[in-house]
N, C-alpha and C positions, 0 to 999 in steps of 0.2 A: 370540538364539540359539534355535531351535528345539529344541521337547521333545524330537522323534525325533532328534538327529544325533546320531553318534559319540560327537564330542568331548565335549559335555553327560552324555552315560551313562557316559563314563569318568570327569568328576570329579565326578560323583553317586556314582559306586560309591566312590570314594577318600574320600567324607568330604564334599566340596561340597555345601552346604545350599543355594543358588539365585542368582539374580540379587539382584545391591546385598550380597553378600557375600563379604569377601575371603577370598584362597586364603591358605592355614598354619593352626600349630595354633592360633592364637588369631585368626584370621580378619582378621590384621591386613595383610595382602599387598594388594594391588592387584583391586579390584572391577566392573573395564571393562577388555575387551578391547583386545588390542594390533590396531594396524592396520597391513597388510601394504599395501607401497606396490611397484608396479612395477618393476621398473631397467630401464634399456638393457639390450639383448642382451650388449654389451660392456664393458658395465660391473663394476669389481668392488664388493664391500659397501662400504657406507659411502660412493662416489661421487657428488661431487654435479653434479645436472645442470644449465645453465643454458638455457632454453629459448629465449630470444631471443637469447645471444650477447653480452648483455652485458658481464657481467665478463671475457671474452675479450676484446673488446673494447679493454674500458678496461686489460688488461695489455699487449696490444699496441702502442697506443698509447702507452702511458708508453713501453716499448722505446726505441721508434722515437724520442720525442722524446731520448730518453736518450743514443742513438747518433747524432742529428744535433746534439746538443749538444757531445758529442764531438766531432765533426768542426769544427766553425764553430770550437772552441777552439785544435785543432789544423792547422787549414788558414784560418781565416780565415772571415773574409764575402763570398768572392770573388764576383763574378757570374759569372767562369766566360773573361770576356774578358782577355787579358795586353797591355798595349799595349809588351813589353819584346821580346814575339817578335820 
């Protein structure tokens, strides 16, 4: 954190004694900076992103076996051929 910014002169003035020392009154709070992480444009807080598509992925996946599992139990293991027509 730099001498000159803002943020540093405002919790100097409030009482902040420096770096490696926590915020409250017994300077027991947190002594490192939070870090501010990007998001999507469309994203709202808290959303997590997955960058390769994985976990979408593998939920789709299961779906899909989910619903053809279904099916095979409910129609069978036909190939699709009827020798009845």
């Amino acid at each position: 954190l730099s001498t000159s910014s803002f943020g540093r002169k405002m919790l100097e003035k409030m009482g902040w004694k420096g770096d490696g020392v926590g915020l409250g009154k017994n300077q027991q709070g947190t002594s490192t900076h939070l870090r501010a992480v990007k998001r999507a444009e469309s994203l709202g807080i808290g959303a997590e992103t997955d960058a390769f598509g994985d976990s979408g992925w593998q939920q789709t996946n299961a779906a899909f076996h989910g619903v053809l599992a279904n099916l095979k139990k409910e129609h069978g293991n036909n190939s699709g051929s009827d020798d009845d027509d």
